[in-house]
MDTraj code that builds the backbone (N, CA, C; nanometers):
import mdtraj as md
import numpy as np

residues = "UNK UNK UNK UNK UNK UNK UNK UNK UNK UNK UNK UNK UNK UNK UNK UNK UNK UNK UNK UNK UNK UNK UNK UNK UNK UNK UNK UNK UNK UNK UNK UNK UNK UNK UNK UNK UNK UNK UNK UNK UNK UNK UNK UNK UNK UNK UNK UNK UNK UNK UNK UNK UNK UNK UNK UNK UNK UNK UNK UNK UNK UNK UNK UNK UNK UNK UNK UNK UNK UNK UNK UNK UNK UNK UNK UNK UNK UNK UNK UNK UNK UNK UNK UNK UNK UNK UNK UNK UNK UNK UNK UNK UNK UNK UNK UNK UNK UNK UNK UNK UNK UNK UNK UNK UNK UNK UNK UNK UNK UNK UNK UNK UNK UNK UNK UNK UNK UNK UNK UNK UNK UNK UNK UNK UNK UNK UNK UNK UNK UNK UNK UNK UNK UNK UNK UNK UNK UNK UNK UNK UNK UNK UNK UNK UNK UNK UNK UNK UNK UNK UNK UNK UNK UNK UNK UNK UNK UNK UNK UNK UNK UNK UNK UNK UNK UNK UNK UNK UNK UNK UNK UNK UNK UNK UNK UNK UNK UNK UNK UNK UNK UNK UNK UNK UNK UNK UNK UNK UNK UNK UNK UNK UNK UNK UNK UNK UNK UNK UNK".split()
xyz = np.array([
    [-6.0067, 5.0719, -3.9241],
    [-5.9069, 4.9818, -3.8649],
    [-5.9368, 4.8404, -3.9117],
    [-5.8178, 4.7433, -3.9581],
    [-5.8924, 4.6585, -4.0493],
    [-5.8807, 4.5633, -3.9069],
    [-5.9417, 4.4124, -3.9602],
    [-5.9876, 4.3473, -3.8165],
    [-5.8082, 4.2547, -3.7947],
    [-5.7798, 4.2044, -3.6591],
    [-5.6861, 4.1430, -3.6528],
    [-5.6638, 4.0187, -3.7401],
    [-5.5551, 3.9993, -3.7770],
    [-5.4711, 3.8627, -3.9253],
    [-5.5212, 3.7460, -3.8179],
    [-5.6174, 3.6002, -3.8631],
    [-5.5858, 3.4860, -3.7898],
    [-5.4420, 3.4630, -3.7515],
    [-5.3995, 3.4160, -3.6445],
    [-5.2982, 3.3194, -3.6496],
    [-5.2546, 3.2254, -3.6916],
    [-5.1696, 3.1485, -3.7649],
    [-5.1549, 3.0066, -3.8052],
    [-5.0392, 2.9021, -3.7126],
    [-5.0570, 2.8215, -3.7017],
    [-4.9611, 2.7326, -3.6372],
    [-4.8977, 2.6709, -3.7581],
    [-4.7475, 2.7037, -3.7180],
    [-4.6584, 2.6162, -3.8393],
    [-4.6339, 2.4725, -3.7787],
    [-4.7066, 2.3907, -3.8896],
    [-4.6429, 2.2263, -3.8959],
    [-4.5145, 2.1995, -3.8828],
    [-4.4418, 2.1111, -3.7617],
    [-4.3229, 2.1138, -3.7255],
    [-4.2545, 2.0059, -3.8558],
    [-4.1605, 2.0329, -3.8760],
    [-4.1257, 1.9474, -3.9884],
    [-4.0810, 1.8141, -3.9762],
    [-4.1113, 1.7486, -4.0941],
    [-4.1226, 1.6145, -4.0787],
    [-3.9993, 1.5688, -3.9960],
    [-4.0225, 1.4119, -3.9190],
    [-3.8786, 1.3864, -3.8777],
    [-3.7646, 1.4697, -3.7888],
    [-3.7856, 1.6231, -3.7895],
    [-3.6907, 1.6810, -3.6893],
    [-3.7332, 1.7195, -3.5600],
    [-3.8468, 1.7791, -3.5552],
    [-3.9097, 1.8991, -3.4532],
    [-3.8928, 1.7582, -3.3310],
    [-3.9643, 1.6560, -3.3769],
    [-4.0558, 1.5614, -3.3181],
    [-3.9697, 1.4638, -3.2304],
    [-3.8067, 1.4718, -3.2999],
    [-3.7591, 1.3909, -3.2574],
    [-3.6853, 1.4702, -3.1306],
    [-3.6457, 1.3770, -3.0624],
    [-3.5529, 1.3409, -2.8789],
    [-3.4677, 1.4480, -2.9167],
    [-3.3820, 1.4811, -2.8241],
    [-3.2189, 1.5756, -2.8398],
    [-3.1853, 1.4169, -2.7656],
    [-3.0098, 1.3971, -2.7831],
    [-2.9720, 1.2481, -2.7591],
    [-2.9893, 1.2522, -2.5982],
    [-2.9779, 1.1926, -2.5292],
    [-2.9126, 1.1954, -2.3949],
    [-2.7834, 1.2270, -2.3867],
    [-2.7879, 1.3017, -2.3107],
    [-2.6435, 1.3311, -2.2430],
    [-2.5156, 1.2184, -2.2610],
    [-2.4672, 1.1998, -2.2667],
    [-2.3226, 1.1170, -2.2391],
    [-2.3210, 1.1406, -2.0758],
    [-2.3022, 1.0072, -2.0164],
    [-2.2620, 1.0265, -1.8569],
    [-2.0744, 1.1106, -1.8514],
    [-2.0938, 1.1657, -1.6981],
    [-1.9443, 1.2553, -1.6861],
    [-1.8772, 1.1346, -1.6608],
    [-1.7547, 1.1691, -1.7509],
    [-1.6350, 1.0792, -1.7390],
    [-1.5272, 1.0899, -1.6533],
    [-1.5633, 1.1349, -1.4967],
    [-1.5186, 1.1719, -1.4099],
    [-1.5881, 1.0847, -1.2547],
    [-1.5385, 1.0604, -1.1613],
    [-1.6258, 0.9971, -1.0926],
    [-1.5489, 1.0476, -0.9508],
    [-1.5736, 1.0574, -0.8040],
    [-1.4991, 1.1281, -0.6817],
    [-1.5671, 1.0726, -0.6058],
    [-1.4602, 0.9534, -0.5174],
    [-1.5273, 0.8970, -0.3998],
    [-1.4942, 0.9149, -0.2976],
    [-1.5195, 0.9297, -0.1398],
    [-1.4933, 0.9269, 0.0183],
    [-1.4549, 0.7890, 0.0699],
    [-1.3744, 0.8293, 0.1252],
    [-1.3170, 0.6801, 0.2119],
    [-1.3127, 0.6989, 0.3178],
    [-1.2834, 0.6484, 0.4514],
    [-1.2468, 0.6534, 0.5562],
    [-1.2130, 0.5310, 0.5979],
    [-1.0850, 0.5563, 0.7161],
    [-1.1195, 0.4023, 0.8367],
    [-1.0415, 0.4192, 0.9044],
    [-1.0662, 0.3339, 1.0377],
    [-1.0344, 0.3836, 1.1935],
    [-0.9927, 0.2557, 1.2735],
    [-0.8256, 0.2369, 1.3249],
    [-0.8872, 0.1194, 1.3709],
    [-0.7573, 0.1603, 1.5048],
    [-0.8189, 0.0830, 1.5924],
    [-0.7917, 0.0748, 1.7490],
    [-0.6392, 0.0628, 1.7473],
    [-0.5738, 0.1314, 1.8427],
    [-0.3887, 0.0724, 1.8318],
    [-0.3883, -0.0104, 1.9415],
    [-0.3255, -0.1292, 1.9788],
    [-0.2540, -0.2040, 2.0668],
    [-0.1511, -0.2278, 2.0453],
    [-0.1034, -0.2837, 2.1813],
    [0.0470, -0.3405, 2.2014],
    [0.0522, -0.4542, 2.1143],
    [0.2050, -0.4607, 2.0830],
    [0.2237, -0.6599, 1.9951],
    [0.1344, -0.6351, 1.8404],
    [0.1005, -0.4853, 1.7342],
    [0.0766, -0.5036, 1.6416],
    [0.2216, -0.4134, 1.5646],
    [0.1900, -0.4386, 1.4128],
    [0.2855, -0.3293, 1.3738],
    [0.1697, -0.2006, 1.2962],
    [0.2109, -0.1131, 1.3004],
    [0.1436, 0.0135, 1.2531],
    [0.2512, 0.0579, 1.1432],
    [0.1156, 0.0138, 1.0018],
    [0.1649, 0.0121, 0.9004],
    [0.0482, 0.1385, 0.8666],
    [0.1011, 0.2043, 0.7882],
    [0.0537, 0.3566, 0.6925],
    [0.0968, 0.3906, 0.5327],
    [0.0003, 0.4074, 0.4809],
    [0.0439, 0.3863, 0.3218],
    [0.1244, 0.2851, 0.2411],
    [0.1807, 0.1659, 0.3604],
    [0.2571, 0.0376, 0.2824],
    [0.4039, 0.0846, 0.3864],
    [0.4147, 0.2192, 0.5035],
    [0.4968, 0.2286, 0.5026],
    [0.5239, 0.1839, 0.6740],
    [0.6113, 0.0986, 0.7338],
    [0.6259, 0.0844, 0.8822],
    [0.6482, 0.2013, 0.9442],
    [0.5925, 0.2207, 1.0427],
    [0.6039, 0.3138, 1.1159],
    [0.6580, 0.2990, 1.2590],
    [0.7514, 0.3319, 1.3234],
    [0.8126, 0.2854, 1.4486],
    [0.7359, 0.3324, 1.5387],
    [0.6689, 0.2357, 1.6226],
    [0.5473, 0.2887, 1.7551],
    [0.5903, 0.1608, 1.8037],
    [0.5079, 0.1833, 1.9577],
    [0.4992, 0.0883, 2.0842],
    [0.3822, 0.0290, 2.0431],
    [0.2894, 0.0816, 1.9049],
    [0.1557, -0.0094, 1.9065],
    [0.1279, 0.0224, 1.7567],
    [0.0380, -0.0984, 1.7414],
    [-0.0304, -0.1059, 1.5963],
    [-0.1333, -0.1367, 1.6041],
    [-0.2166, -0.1380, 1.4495],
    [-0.3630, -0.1313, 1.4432],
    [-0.4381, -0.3021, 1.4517],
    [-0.5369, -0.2691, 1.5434],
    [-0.5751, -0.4058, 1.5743],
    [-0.6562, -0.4506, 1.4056],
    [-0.6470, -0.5451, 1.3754],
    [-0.7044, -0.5173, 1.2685],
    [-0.7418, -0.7058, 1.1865],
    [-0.8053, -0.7180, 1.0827],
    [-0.8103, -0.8359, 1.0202],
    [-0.6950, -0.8810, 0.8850],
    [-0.6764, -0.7692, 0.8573],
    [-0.5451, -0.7349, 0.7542],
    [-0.3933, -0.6615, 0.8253],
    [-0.3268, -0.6284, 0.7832],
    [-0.2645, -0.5621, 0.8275],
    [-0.2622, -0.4098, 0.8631],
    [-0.4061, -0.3585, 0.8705],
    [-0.4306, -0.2615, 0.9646],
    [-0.4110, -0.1225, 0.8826],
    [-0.3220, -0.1119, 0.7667],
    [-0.2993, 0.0155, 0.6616],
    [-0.4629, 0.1430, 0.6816],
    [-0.4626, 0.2061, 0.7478],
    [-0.6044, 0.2156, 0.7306],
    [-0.5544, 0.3982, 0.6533],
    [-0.4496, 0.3697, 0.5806],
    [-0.4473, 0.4565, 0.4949],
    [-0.4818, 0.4003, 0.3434],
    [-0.4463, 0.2996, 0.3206],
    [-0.4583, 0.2308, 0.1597],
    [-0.5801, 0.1644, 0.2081],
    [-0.6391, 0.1375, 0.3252],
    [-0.8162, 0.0764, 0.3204],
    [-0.9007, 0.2366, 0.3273],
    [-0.9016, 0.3560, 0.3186],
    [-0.9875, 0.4124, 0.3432],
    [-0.9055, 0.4778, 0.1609],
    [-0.8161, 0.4515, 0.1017],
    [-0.8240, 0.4810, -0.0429],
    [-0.8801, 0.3528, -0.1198],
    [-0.8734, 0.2784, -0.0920],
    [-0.9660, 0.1540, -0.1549],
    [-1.1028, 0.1758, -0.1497],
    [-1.1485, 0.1814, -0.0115],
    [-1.2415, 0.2604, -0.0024],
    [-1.3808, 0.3714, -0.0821],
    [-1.2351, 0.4716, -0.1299],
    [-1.3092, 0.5771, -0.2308],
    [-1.3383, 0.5473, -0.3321],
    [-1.2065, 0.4198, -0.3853],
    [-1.2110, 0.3915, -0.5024],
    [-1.3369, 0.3046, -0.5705],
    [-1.3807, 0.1936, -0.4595],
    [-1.5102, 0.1065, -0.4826],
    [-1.6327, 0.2111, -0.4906],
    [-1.6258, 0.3177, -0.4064],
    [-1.7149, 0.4032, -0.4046],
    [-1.7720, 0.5091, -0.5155],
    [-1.5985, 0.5444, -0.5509],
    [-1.6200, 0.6064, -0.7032],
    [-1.6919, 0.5350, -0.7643],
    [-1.6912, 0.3857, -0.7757],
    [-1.6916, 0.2766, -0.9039],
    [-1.8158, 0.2249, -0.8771],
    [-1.8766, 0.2572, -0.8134],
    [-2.0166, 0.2491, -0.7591],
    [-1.9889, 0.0727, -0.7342],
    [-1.8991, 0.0530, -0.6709],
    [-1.8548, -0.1350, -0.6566],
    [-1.8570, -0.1462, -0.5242],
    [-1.9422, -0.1123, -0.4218],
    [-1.9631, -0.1325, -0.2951],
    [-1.8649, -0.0775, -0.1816],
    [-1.8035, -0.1613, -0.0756],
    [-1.7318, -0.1084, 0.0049],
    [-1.5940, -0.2588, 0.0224],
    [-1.4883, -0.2107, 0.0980],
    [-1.4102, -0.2773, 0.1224],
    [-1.4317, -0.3739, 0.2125],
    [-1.5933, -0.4039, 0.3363],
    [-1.6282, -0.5353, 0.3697],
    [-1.6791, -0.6142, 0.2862],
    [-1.7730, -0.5298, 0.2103],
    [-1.8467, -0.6139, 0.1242],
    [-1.7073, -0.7418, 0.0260],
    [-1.5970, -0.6442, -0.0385],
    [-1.5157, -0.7234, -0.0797],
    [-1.4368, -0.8405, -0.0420],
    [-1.3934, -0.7803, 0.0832],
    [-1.2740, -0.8417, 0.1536],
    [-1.3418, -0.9004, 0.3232],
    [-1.4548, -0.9694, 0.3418],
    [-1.4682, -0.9784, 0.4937],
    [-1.3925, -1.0016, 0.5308],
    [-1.4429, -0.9520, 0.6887],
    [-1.3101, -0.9883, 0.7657],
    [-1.3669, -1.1586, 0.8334],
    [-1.4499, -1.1992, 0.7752],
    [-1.5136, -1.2642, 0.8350],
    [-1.4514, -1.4607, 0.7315],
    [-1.3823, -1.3914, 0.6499],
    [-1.2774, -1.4564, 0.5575],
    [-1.1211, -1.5078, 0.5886],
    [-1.0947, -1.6345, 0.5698],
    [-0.9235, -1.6100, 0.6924],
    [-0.8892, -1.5524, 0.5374],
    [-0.8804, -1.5983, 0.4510],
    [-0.8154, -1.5786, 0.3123],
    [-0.7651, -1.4092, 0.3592],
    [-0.8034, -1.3328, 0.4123],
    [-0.7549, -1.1774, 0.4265],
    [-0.6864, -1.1656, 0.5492],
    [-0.6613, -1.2859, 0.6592],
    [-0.6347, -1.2920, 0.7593],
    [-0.4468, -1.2594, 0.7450],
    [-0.4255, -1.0923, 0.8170],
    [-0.3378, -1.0641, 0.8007],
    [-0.2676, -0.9862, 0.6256],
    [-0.3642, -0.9326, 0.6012],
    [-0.3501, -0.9456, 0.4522],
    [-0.2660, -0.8193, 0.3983],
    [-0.1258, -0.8289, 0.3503],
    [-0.0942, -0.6967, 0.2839],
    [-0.2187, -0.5610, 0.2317],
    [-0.2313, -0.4426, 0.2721],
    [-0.3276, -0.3369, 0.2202],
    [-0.2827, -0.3551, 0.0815],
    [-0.1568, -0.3855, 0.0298],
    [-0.0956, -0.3056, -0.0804],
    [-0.1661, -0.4007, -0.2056],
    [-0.1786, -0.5424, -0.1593],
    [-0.2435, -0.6562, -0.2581],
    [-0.3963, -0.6120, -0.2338],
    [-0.4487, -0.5857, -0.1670],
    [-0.6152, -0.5264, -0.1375],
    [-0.6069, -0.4209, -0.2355],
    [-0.5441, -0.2990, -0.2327],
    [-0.5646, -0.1881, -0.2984],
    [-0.5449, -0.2319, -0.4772],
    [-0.4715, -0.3176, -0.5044],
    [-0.4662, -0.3313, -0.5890],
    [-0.5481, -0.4567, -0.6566],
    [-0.6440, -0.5202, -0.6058],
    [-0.7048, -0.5859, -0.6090],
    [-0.8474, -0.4715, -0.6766],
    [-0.8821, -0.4128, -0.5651],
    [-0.9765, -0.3060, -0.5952],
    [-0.9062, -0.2562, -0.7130],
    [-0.8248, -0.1923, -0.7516],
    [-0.7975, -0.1060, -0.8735],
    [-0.8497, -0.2075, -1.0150],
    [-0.8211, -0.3225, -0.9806],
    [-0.8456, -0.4148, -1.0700],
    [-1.0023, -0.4443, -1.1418],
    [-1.0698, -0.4435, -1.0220],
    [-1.2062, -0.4249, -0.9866],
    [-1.2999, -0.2871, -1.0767],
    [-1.2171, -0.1888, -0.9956],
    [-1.2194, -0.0322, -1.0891],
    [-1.2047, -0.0512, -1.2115],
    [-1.0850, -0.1329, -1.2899],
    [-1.0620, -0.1027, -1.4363],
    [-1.1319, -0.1648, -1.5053],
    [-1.2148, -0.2853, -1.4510],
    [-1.2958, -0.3592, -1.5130],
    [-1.4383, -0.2729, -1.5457],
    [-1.4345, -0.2157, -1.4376],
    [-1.5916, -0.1420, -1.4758],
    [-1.5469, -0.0347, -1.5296],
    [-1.4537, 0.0387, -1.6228],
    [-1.4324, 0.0960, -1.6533],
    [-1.3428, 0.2378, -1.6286],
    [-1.2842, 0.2257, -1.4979],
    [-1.2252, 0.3509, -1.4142],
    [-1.0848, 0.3084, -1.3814],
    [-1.0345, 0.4408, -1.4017],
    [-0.8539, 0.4459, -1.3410],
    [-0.8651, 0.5715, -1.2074],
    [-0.7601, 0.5530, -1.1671],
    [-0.7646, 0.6633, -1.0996],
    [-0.6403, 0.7562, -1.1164],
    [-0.7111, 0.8975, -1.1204],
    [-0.6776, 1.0458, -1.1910],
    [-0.5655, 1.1229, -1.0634],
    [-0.6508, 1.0953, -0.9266],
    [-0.6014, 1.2140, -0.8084],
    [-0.6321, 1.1428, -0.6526],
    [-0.5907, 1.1467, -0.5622],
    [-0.6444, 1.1539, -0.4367],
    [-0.5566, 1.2273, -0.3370],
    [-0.6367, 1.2576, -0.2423],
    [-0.6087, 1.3392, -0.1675],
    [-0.6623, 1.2301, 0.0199],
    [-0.5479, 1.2605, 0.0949],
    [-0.5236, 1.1477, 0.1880],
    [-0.5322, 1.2513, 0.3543],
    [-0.5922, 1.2122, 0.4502],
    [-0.5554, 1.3154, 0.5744],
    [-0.5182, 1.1481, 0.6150],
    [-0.4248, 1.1594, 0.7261],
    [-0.4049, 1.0804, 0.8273],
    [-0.4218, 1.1334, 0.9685],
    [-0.4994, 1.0800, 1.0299],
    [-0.5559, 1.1414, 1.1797],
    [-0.4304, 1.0684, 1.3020],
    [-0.3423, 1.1272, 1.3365],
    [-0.3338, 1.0059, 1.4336],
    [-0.2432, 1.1432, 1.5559],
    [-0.2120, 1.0880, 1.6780],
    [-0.1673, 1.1740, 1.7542],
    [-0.0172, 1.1547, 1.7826],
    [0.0034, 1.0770, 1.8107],
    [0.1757, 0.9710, 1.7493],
    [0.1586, 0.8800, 1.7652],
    [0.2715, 0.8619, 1.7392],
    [0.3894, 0.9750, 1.6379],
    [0.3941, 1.0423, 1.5715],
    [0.4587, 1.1227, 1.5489],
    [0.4564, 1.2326, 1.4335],
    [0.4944, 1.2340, 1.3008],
    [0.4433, 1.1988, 1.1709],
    [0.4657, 1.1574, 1.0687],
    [0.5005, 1.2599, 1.0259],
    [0.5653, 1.3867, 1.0213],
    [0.6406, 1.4939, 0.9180],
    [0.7577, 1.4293, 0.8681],
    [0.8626, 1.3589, 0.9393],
    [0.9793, 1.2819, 0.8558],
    [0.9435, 1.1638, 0.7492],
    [0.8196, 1.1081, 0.7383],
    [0.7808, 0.9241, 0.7160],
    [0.7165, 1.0275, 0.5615],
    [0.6222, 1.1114, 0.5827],
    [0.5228, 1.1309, 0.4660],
    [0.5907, 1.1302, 0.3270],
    [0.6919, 1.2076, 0.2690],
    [0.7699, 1.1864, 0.1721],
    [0.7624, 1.0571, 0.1189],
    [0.8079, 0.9345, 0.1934],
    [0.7967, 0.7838, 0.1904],
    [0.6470, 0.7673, 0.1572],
    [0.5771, 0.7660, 0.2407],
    [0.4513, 0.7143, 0.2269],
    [0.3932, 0.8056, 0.0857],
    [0.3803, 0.9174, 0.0955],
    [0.3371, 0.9882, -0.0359],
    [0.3874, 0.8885, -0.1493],
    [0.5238, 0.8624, -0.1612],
    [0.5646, 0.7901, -0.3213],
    [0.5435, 0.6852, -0.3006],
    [0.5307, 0.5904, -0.1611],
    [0.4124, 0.4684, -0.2098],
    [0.3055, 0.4377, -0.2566],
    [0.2390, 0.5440, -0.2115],
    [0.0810, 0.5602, -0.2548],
    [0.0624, 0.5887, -0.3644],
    [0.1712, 0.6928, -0.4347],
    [0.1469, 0.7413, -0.5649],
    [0.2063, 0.5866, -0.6286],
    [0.2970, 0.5266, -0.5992],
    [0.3197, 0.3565, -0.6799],
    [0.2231, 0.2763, -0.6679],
    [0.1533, 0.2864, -0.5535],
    [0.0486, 0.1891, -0.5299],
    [-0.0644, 0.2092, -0.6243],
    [-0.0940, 0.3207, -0.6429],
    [-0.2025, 0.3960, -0.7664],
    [-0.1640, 0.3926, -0.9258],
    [-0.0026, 0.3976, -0.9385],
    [0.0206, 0.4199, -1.0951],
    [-0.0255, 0.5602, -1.0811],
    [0.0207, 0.6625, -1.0139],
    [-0.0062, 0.7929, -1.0539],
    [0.1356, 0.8542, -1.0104],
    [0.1438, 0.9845, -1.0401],
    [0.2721, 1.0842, -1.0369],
    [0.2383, 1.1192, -0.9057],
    [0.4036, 1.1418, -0.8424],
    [0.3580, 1.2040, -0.7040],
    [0.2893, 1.3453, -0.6869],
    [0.2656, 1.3734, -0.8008],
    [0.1925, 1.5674, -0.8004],
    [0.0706, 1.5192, -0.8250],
    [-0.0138, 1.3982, -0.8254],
    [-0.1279, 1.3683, -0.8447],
    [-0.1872, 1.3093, -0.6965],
    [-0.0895, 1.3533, -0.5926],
    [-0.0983, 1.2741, -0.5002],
    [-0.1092, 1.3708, -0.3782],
    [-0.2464, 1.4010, -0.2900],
    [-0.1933, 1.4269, -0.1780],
    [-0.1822, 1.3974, -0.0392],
    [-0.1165, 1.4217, 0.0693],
    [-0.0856, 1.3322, 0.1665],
    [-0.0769, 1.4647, 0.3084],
    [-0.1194, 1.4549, 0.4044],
    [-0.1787, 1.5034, 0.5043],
    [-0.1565, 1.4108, 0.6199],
    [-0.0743, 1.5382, 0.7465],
    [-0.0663, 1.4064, 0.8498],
    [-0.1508, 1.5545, 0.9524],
    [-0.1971, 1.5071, 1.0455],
    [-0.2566, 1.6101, 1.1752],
    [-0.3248, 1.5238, 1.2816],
    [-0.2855, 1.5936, 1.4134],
    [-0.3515, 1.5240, 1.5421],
    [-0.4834, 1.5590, 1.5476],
    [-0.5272, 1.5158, 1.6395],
    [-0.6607, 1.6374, 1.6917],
    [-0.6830, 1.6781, 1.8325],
    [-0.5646, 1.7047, 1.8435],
    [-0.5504, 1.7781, 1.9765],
    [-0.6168, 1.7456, 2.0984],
    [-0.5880, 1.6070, 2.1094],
    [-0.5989, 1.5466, 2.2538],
    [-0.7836, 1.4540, 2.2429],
    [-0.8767, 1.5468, 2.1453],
    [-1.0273, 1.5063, 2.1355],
    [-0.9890, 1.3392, 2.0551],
    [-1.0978, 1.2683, 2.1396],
    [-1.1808, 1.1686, 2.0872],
    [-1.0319, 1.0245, 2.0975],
    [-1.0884, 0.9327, 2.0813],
    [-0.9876, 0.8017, 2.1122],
    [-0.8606, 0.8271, 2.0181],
    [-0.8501, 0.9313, 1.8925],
    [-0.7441, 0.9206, 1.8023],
    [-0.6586, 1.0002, 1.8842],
    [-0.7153, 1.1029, 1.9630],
    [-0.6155, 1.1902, 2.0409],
    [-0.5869, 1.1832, 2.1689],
    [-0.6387, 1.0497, 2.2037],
    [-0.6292, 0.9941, 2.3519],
    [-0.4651, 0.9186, 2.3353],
    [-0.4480, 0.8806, 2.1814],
    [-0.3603, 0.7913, 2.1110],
    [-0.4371, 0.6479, 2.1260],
    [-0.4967, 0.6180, 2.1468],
    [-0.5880, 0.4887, 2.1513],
    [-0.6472, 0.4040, 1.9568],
    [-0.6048, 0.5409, 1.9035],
    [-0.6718, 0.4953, 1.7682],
    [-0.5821, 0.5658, 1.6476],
    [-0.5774, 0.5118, 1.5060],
    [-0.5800, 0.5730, 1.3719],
    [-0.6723, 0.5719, 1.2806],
    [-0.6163, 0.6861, 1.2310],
    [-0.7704, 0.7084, 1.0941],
    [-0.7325, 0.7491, 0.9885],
    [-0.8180, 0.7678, 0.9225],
    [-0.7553, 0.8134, 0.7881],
    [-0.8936, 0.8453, 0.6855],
    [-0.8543, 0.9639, 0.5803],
    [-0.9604, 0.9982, 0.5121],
    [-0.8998, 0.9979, 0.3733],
    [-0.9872, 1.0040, 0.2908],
    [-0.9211, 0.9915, 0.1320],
    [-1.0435, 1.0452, 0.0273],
    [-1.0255, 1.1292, -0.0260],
    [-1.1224, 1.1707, -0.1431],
    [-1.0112, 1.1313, -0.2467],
    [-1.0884, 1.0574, -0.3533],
    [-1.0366, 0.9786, -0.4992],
    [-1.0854, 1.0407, -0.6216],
    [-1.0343, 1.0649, -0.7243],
    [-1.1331, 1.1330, -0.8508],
    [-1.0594, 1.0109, -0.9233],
    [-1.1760, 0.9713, -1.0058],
    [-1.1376, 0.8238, -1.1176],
    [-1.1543, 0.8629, -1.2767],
    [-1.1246, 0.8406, -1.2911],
    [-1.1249, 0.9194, -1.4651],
    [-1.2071, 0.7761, -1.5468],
    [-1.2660, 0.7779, -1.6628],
    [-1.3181, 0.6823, -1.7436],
    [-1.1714, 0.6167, -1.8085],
    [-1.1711, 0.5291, -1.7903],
    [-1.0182, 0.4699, -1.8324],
    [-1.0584, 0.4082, -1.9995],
    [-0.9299, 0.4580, -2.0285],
    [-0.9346, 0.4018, -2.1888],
    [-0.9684, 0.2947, -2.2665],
    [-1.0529, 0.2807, -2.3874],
    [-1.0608, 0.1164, -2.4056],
    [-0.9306, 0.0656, -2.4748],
    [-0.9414, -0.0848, -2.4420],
    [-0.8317, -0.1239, -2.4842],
    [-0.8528, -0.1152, -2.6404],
    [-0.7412, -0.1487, -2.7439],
    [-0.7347, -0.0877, -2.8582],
    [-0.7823, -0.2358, -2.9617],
    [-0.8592, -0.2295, -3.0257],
    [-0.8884, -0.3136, -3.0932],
    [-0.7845, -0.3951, -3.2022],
    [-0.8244, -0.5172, -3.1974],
    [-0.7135, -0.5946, -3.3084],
    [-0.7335, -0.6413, -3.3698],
    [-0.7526, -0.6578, -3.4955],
    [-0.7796, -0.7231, -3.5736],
    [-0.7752, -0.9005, -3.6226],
    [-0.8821, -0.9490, -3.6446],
    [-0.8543, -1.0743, -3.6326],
    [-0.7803, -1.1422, -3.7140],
    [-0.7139, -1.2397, -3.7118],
    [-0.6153, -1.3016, -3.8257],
    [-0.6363, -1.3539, -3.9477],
    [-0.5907, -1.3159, -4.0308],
    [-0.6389, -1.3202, -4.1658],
    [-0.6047, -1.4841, -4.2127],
    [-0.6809, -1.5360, -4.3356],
    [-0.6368, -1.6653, -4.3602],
    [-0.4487, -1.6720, -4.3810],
    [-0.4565, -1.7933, -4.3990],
    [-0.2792, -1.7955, -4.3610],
    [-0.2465, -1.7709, -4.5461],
    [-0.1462, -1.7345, -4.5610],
    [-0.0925, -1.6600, -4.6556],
    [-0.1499, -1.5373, -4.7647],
    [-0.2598, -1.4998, -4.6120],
    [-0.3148, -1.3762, -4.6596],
    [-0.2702, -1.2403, -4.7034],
])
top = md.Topology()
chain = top.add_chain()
for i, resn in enumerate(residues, 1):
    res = top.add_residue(resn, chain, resSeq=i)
    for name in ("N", "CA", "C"):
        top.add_atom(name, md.element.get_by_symbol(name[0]), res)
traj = md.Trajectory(xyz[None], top)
């Protein structure tokens, strides 16, 4: 029996073995949570997605109370890893005192495109006990989808009570939830600089 062959170790080859695999490319996808909740009283108006809503009460609030387009603003800073909607907008600011949601939301989007993000999808619950938003949502759905620059099939919109539990179903309160997916938004297209004149 002849004796066992040494082993040899093969020399990894120059320049390849040795080197990195690249890093990954980050996902060009991003999905944020929103929420917000705010108290109803007498003498406000109760505004939802940009849209009036006929009640005996509205959201007490520092803006105009939308706490459907503040809890999608919301997702959106969140996607964008750009903080939250106090951090942006205190309320502790008059400059927001009373402030359209619809100029906020789009303020944030602005915010988003700078760091690089659009937004792709969201998906919206509205918590409230009433009124009953089954006639209004249609409306509010194609605001939201205008307010975003998205198609209304990119858009979804959710109304439900909660059956009497907690201050939203006392009717004492509204809420609202929003998951956002942001897509890596396109770069703008390069231009060329101007050539000497009668170039």
């Amino acid at each position: 029996m002849s004796p066992p062959r040494p082993t040899t170790r093969r020399r990894p080859a120059r320049g390849r073995a040795s080197a990195r695999a690249p890093a990954a490319a980050p996902p060009a996808l991003r999905v944020g949570l929103g929420y917000d909740i705010h108290r109803l009283v007498p003498g406000r108006r109760l505004v939802l997605a940009g849209i009036e809503v006929p009640h005996d009460r509205g959201a007490l609030a520092h803006s105009d109370g939308d706490v459907v387009l503040h809890a999608v603003a919301d997702a959106v800073l969140g996607a964008a890893a750009l903080g939250d909607l106090g951090e942006q907008f205190p309320d502790s600011d008059p400059a927001w005192k009373d402030a359209d949601s619809r100029d906020l939301l789009r303020r944030v989007l602005a915010l988003a495109r700078r760091a690089g993000w659009m937004p792709a999808g969201v998906d919206v619950n509205v918590l409230l006990e009433r009124p009953r938003l089954a006639a209004l949502k249609p409306a509010m759905r194609r605001g939201l989808a205008e307010a975003l620059g998205l198609p209304p099939g990119a858009v979804g919109l959710k109304a439900r009570t909660l059956e009497g539990l907690g201050p939203v179903g006392a009717g004492r309160a509204v809420a609202a939830q929003a998951v956002v997916l942001l897509a890596a938004a396109p770069a703008p297209p390069r231009t060329r600089p101007p050539g000497p004149p009668g170039a």
